[in-house]
Each structure stands twice: as C-alpha cells, then as structure tokens.
DRENROSE-514393 format. One record per residue: z, y, x of N, C-alpha, C, CB in turn; residue in three letters. Coordinates in steps of 0.05 Angstrom, whole numbers, padded with zeros to 5 digits, always signed. Atoms other than C-alpha are relative to their C-alpha. Glycine has a CB too. Layout:
BEGIN
ZYXZYXZYXZYXala ...
END
This chain:
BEGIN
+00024+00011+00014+00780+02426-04276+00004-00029-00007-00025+00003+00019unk +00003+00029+00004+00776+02355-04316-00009-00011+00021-00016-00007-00020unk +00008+00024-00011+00765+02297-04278-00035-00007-00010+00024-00023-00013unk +00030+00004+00002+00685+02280-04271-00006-00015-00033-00011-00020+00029unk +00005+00018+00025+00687+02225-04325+00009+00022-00027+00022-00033+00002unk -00008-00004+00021+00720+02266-04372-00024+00034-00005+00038-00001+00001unk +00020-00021-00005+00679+02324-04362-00021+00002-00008-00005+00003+00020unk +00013+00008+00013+00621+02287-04377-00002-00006-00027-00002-00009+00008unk -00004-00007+00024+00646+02273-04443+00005+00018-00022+00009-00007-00001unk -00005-00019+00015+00666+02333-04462-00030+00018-00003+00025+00013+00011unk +00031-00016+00000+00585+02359-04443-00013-00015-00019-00019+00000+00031unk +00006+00015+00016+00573+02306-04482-00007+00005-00025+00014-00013+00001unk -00017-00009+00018+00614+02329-04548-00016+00034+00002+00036-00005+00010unk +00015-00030+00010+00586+02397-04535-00026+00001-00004+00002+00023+00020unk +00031-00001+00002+00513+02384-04533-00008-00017-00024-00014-00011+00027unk -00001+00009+00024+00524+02346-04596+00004+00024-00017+00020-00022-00003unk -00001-00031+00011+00552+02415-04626-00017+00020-00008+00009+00013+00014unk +00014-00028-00007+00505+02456-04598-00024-00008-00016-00007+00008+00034unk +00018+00016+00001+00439+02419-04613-00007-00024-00006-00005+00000+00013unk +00006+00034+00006+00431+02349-04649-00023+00001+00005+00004-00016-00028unk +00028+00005-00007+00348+02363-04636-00001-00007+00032-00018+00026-00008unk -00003+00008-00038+00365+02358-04555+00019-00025+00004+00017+00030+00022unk -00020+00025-00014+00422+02313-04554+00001-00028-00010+00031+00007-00003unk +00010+00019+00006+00387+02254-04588-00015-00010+00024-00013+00004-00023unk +00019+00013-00026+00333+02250-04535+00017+00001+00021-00030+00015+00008unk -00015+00002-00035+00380+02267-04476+00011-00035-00001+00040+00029+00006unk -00018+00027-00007+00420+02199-04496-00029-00015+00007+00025-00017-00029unk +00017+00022-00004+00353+02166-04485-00005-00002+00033-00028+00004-00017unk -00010+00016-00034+00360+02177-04402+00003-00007+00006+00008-00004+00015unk -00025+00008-00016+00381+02145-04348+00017+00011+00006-00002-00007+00018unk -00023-00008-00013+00448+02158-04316-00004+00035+00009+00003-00022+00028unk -00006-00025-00016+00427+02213-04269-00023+00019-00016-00004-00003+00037unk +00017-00017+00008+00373+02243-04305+00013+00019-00025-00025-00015-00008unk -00024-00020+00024+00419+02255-04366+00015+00016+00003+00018-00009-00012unk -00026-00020-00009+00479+02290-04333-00024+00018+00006+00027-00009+00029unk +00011-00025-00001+00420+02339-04306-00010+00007-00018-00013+00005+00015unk +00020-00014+00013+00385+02353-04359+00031+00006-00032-00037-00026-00007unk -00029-00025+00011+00456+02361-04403+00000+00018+00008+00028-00004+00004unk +00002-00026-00022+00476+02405-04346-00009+00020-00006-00013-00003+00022unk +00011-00025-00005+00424+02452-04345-00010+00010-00033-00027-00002+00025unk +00016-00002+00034+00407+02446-04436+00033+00020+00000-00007-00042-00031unk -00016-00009+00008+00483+02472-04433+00005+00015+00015+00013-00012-00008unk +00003-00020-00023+00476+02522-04370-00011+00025-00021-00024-00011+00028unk +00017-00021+00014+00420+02550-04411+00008+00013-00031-00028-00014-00003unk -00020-00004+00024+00459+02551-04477+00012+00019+00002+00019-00018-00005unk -00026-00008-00014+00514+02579-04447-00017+00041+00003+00009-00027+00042unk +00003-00025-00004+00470+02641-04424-00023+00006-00026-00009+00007+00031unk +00014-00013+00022+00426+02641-04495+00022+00009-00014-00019-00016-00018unk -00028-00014+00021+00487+02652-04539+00010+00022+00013+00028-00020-00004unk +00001-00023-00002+00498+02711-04491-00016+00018-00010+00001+00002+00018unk +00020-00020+00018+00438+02743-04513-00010+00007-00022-00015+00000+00004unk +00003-00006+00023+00435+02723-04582+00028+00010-00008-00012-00022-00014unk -00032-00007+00011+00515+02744-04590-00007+00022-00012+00027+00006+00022unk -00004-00021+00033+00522+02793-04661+00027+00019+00020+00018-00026-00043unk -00015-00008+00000+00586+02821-04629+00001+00017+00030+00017-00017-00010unk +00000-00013-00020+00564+02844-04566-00028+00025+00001+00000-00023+00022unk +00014-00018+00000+00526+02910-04541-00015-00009+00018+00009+00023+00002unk +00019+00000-00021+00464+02921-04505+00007-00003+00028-00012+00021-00002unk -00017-00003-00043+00489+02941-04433+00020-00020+00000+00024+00037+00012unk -00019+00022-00005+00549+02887-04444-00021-00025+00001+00027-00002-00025unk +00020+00021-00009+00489+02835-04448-00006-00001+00013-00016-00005-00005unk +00021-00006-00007+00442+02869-04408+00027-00015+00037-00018+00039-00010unk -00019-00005-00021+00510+02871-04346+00000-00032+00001+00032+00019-00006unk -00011+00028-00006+00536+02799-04360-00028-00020+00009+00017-00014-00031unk +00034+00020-00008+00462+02766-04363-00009+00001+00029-00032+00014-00018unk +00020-00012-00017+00438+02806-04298+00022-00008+00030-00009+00039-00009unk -00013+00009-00020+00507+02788-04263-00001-00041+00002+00030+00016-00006unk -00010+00041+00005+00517+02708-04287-00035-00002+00018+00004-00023-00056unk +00033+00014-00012+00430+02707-04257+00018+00009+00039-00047+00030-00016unk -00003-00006-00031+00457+02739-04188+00024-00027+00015+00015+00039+00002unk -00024+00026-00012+00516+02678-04186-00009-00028-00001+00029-00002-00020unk +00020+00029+00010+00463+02626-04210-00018-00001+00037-00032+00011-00039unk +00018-00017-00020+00421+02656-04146+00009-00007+00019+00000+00029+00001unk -00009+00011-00020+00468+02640-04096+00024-00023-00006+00009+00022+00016unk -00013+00017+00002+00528+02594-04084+00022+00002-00021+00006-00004+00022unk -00017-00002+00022+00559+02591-04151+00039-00009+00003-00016-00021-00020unk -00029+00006+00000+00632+02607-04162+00011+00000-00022+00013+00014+00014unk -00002+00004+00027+00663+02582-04222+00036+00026-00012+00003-00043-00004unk -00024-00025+00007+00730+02628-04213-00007+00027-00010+00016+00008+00026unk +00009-00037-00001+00681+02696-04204-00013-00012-00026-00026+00019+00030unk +00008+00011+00019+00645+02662-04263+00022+00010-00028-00003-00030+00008unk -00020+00002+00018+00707+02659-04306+00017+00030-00002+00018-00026+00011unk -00012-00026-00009+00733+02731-04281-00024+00016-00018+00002+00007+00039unk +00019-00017+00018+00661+02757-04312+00008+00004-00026-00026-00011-00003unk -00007+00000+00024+00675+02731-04377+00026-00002-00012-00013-00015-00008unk -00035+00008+00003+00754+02737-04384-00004+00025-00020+00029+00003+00033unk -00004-00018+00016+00751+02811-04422-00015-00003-00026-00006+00022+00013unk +00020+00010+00023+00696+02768-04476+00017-00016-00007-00028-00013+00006unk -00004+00034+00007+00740+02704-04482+00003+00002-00035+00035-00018+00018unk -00002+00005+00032+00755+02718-04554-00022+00000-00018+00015+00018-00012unk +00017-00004+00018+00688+02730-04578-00027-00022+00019-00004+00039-00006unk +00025+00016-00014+00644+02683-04527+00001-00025-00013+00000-00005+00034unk -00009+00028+00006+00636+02606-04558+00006-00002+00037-00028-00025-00020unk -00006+00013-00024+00666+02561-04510-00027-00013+00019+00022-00023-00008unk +00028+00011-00006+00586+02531-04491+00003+00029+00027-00031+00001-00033unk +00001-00023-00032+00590+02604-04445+00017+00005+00014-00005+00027-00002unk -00026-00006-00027+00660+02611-04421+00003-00019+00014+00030+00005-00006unk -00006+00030-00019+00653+02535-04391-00032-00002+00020+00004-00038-00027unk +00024-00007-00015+00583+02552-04355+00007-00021+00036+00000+00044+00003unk -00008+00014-00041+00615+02529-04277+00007-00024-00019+00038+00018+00032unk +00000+00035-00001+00638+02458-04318-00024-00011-00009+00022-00014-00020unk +00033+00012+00011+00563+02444-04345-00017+00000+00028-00019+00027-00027unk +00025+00010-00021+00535+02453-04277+00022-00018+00024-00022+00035+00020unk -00003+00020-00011+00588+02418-04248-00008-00026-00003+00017+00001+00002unk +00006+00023-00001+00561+02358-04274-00021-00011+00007+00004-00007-00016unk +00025-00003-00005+00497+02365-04248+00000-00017+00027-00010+00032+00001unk -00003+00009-00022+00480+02316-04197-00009+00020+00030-00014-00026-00004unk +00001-00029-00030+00488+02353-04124-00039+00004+00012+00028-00019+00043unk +00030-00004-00005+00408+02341-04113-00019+00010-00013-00010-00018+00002unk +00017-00010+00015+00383+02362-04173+00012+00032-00003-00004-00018-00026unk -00019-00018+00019+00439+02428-04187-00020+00016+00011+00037+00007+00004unk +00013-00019-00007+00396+02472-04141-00022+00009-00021-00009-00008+00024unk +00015-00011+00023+00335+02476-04191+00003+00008-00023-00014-00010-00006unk -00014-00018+00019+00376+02480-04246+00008+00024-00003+00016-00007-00004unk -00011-00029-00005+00408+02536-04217-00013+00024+00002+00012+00002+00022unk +00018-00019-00006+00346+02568-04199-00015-00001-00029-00018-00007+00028unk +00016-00008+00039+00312+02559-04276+00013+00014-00015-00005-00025-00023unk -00023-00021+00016+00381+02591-04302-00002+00027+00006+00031-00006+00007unk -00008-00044-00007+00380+02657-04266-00026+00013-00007+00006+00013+00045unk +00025-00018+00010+00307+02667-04274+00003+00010-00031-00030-00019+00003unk +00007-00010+00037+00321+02656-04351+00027+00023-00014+00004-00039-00025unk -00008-00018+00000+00375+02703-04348-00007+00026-00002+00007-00004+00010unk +00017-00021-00007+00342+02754-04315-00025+00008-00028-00014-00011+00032unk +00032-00012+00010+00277+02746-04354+00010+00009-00030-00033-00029-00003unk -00010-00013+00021+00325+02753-04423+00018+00024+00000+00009-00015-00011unk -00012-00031-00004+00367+02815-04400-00028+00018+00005+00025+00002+00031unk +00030-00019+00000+00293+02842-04388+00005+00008-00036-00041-00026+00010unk +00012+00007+00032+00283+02822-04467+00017+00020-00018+00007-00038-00011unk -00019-00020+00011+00350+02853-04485-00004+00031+00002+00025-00004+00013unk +00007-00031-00005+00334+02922-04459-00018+00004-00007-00003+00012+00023unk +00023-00009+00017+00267+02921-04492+00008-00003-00033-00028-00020+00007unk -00001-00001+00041+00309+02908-04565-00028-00025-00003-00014+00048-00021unk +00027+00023+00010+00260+02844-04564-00017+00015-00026+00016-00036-00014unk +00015-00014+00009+00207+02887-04584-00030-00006+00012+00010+00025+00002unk +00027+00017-00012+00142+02840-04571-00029+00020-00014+00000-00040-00016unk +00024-00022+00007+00081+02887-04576-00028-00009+00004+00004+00027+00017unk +00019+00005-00007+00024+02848-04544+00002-00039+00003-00004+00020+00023unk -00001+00033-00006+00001+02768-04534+00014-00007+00017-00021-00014+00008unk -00008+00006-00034+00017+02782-04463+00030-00001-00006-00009+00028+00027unk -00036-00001+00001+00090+02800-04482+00012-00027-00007+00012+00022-00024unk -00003+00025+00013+00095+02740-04527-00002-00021+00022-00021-00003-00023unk -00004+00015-00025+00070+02699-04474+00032-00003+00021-00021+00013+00017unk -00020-00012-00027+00122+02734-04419+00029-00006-00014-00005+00041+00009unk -00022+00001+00011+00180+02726-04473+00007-00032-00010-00002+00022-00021unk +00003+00025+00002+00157+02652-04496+00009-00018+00035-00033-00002-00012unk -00008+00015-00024+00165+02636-04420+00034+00001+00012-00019+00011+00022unk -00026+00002-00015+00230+02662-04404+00018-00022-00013+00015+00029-00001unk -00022+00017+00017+00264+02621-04463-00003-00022+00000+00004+00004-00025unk +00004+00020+00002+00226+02566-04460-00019-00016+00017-00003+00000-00020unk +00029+00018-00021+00159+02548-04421+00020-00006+00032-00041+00033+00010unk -00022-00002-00024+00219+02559-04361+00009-00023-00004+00024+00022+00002unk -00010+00022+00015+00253+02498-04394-00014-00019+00010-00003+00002-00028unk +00026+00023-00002+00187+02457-04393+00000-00010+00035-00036+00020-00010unk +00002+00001-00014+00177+02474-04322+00020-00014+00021-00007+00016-00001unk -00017+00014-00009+00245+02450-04297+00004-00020+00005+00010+00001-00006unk +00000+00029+00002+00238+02393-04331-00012-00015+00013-00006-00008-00018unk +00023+00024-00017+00174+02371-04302+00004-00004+00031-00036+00010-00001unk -00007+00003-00037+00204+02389-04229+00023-00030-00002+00025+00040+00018unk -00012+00022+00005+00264+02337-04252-00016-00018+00014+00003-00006-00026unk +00011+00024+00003+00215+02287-04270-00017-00016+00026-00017+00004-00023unk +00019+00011-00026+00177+02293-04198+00020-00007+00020-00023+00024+00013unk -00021+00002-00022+00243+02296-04161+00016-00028-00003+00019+00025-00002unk -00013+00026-00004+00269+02229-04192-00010-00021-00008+00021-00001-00008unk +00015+00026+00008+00215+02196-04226-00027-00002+00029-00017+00005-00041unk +00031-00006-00006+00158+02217-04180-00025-00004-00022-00009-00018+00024unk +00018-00009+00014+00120+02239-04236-00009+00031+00003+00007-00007-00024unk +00014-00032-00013+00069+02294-04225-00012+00009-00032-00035-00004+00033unk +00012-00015+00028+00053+02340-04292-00015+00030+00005+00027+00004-00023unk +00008-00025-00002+00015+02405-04302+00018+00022-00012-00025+00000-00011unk -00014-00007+00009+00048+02458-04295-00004+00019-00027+00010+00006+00017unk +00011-00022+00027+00012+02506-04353+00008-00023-00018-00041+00012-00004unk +00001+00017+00023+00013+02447-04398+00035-00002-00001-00019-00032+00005unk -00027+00004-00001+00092+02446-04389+00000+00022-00008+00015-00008+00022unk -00004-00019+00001+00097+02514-04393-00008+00003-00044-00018+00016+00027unk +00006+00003+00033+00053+02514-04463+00024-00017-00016-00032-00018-00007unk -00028+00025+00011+00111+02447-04483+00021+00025-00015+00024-00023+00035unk -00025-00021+00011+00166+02503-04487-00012+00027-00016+00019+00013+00029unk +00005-00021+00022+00124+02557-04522-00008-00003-00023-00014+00015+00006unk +00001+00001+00033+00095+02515-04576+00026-00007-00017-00020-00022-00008unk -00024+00002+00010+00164+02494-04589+00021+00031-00021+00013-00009+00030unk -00018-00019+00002+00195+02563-04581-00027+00021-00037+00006+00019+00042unk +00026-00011+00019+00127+02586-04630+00020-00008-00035-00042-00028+00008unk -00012+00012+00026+00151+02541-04683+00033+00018-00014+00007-00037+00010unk -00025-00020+00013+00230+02581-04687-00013+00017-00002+00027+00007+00013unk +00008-00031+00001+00196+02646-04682-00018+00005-00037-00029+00006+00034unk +00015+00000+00035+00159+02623-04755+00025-00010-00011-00033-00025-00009unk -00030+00013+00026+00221+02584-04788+00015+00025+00007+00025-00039+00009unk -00024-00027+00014+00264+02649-04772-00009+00036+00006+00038-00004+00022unk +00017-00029+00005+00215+02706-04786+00018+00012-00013-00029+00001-00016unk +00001-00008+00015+00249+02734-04836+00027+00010+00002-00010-00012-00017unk -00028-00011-00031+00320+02733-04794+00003+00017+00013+00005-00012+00022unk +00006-00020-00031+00294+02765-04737-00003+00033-00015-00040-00012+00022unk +00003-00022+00016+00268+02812-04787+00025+00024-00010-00011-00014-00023unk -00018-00012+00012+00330+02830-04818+00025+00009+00032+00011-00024-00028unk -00010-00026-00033+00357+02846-04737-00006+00014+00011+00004-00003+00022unk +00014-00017-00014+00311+02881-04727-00025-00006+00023+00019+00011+00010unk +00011+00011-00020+00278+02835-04681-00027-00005-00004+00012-00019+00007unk +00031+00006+00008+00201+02823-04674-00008-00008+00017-00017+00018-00008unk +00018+00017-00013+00167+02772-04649-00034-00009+00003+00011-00016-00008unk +00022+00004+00008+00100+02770-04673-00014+00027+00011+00001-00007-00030unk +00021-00022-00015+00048+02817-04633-00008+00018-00025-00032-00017+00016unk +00005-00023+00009+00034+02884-04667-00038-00010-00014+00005+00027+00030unk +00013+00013+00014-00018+02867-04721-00006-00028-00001-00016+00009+00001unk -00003+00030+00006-00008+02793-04723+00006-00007-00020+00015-00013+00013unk -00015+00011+00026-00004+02752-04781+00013-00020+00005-00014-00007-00023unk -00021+00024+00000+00031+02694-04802-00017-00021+00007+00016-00007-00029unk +00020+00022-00003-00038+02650-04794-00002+00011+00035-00033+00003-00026unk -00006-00005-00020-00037+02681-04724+00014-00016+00014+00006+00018-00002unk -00021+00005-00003+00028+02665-04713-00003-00035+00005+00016+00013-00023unk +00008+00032+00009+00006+02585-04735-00014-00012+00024-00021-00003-00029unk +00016+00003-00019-00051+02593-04684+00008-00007+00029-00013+00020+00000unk -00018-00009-00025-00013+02615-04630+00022-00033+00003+00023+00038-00010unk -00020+00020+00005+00047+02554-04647-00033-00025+00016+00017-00002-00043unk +00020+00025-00001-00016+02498-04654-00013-00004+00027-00025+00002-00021unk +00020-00004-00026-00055+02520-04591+00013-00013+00027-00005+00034+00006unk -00016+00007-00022+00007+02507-04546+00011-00027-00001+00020+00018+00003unk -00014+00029+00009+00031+02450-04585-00020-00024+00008+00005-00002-00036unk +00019+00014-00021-00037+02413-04566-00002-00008+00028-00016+00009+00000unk +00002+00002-00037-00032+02426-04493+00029-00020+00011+00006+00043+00017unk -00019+00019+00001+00037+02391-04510-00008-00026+00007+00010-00001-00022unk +00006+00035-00002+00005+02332-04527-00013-00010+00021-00018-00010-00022unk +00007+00011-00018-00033+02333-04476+00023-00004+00034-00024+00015-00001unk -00018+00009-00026+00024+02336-04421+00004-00027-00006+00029+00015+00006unk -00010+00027+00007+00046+02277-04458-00010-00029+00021-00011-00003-00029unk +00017+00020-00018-00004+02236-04424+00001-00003+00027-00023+00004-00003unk -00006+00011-00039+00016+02242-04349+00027-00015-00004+00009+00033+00030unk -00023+00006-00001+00084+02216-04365+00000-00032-00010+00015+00021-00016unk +00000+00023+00012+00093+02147-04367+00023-00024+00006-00025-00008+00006unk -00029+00007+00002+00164+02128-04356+00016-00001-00031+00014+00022+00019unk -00006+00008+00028+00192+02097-04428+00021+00026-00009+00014-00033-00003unk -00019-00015+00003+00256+02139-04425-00009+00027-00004+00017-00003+00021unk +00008-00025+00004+00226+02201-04412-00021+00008-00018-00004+00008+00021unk +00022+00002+00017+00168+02193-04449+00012+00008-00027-00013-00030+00000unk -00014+00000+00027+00219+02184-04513+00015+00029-00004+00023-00026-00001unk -00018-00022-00001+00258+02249-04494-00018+00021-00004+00017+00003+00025unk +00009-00028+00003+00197+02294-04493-00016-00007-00031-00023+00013+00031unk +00019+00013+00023+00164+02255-04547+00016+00015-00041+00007-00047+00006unk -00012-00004+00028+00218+02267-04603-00001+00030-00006+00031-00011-00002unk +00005-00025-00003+00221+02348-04585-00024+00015-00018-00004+00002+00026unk +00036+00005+00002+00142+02346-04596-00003+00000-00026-00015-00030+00013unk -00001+00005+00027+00141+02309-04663+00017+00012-00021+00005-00022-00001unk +00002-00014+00021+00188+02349-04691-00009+00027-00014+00014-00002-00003unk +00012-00027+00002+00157+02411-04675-00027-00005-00018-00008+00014+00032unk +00027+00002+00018+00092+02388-04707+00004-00002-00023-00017-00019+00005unk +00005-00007+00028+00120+02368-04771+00021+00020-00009+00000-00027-00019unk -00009-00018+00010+00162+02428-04774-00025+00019-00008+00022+00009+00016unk +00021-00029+00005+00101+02475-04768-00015-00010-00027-00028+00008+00030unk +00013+00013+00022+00067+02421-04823+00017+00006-00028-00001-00032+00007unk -00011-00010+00026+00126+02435-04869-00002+00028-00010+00024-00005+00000unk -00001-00024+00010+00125+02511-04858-00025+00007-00017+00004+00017+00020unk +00035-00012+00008+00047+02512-04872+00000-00009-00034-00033-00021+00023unk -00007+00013+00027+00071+02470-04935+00014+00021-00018+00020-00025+00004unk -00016-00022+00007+00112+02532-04956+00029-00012-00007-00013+00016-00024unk -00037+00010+00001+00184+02493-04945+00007+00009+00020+00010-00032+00002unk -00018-00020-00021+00239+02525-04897-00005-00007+00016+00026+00003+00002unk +00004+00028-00017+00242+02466-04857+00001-00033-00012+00025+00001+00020unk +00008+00028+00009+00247+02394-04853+00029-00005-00007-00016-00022+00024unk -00018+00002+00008+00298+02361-04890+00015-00020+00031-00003-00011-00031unk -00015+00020-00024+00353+02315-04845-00007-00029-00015+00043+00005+00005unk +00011+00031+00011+00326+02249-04883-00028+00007+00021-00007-00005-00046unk +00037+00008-00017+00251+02266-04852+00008+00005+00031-00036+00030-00011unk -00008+00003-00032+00288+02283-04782+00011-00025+00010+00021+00021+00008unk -00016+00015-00004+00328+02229-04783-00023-00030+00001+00025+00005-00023unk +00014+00023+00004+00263+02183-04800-00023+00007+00018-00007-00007-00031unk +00017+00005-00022+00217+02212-04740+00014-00005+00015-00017+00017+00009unk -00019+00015-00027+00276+02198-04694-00008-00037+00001+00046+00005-00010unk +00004+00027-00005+00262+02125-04714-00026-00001+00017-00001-00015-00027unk +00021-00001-00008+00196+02130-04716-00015+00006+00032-00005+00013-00017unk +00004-00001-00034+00194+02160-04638+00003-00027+00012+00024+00020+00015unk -00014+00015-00017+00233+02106-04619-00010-00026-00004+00028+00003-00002unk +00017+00034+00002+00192+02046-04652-00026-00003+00024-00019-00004-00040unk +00022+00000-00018+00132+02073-04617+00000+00006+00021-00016+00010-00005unk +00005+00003-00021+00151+02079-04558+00009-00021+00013+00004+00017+00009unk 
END
C-alpha cells in the first residue's frame, strides 16, 4: 500500500474524477474532517458504481454489494476485499477495486461510522438491485432516497458532532440527501427510462416529482441553520445551492446548469460565507 501522504493524494486526484460537485466543498475542510469525509464520498462511490455498473448482472451485484456490506460490518480486510473483486478487475473503475485504500485514510476515530454508513448503504442498494429499482410507492421512494443518500446526510451530521460538537436534526439531514438525490432522479428521467429504471411513484408526475425535490430541499435549508462552523457551513452550503438552481433550471425547461453558472455559485458560496 502507498505511503499515507501519497495515498492522500491520490484520494485526492480521484475525488476530483469522480465528482467536481463534492470535491470543491471537501477542499473547504479542515485537515481531519477532509480525509473523512473523502474517505467515506469515495467508500460510497466505490460501492455506487457497483450498482450502477452496465456490464454487470443482477446476482453479481446483488453477491458483491451484500458481501463488501458484511466486510464493512466487521473488521475490514483489504486483501479479502481485493480477493472479492479480482474476477471484476477489468470491468470495475479503479474508485471500487481501491475501496480498503479510501478507508484507509480515514482517521482511526472517525473510520468506524464510516464503515457503519457504507454497509448499511450497500445492503439497502443490493435490496434496490433485486427489486430492478422498481419504486412503486412514496414510501419506497422515501426507503430508496435514504439508502443513497439521506444515509450520506446522516453520517455527515454524526462527523460534525464527533469533531465539531455540533448537534443537527436528524430528519432534516436525512431530507439534505433526498432533496439532493430528488433533483438527479428529474435531470436523468429520461435515462433511467431508457434502463428501464423508475423512480417516480406509480402515477406521479413530473410536478410531483418537483414537489417531492422542493419539500426536502427546504428542510435543507433549514438544517442549514444549526451549523455554524465557517468550513462546514461552506461544504454543505455549495451542495444545497446547486441543487436549488438545478431544479430552477429544470423547471426552466434546460437540462442543467451550464459550468459558467456552477462555476459562479461556487464563488458566490464562498463570498457569503
């Protein structure tokens, strides 16, 4: 395994790859808050690109997802780790076959919750896989919004109590990652569509759909307001803003937002806070 320092750079370099909407605000951290919250953005990576992978089958998802949550679960081993995914290596990005170096960088106090938000979100998407993400009710939507994302939220806000002592709600965290996850589920309707995939509750519309995004995205704003550490403040802040004027562009009938208007709320986060 790299050397720590270099290690870090290279989580670095990947979470640039993976995500320029996450790996803007991560650089706005401190030290230790950053390496965890890399860590566990590229833990979780690592096991979404299993479940969104084109080249793999059901049961090969449903197996790898349900085993990588049972190694998250207990005392992670990055050899049995690497032994899972050795008969994939040609078709996994490297973000999933490096899984044991993303939580090695995890500071040793925080890795435990990381470890424990990964397997749940494993688990709760090998659920997702065997249903053919086939969302039929609010409740599902809900139950499927949490595994990918309100899980996310919740992590975070444990972080934030474990090194800022900041105390947040947890529903209002939970809503953070679903109005987020609300917003992709409208910019790639028409994707999902063409996999077959369905997200949108069985007679739902697209103004639905808007409802559903806005409702959670509020409760956003309102977490906003327990948090009052600059750094962190800026990391959940930029997330936030662009979810709002993405849903503002879709309602506009544009795809998304261009990289000139992303590139000018990144300022804009960062003047005001």
């Amino acid at each position: 395994m790299p050397e720590a320092a270099t290690l870090q750079k290279e989580a670095m370099d990947m979470l640039k790859q993976t995500s320029r909407t996450f790996y803007i605000p991560i650089t706005f951290l401190e030290p230790k808050l950053k390496k965890a919250v890399a860590s566990a953005y590229l833990v979780m990576r690592a096991i979404d690109e299993i479940e969104d992978h084109e080249a793999l089958g059901s049961q090969e998802k449903q197996a790898l997802l349900r085993a990588t949550s049972k190694m998250l679960a207990t005392e992670f081993n990055t050899k049995e780790y690497e032994q899972l995914v050795e008969p994939f290596q040609d078709i996994l990005p490297e973000v999933s076959l490096r899984l044991g170096d993303w939580l090695s960088i995890c500071p040793v106090d925080l890795v435990d919750k990381v470890k424990e938000s990964s397997s749940e979100m494993a688990e709760g998407m090998a659920k997702w896989v065997e249903k053919n993400w086939q969302v039929k009710t609010k409740e599902d939507l809900d139950e499927y919004t949490y595994y990918v994302a309100g899980l996310v939220g919740v992590m975070l806000s444990d972080l934030w109590k474990w090194n800022a002592g900041i105390d947040t709600d947890r529903e209002l965290a939970i809503a953070y990652g679903r109005g987020l996850q609300a917003v992709n589920i409208l910019r790639n309707k028409d994707e999902d569509k063409e996999r077959g995939v369905q997200f949108f509750p069985e007679g739902w519309t697209r103004e639905d759909m808007f409802h559903y995004a806005e409702g959670n995205l509020a409760k956003a704003d309102e977490y906003m307001k327990s948090i009052n550490r600059r750094s962190i403040k800026l990391f959940c802040k930029l997330p936030l803003a662009l979810a709002h004027k993405t849903l503002k562009a879709l309602k506009s009938g544009k795809e998304k937002m261009t990289r000139a208007e992303v590139e000018a709320t990144v300022e804009e986060v960062q003047a005001e806070s």
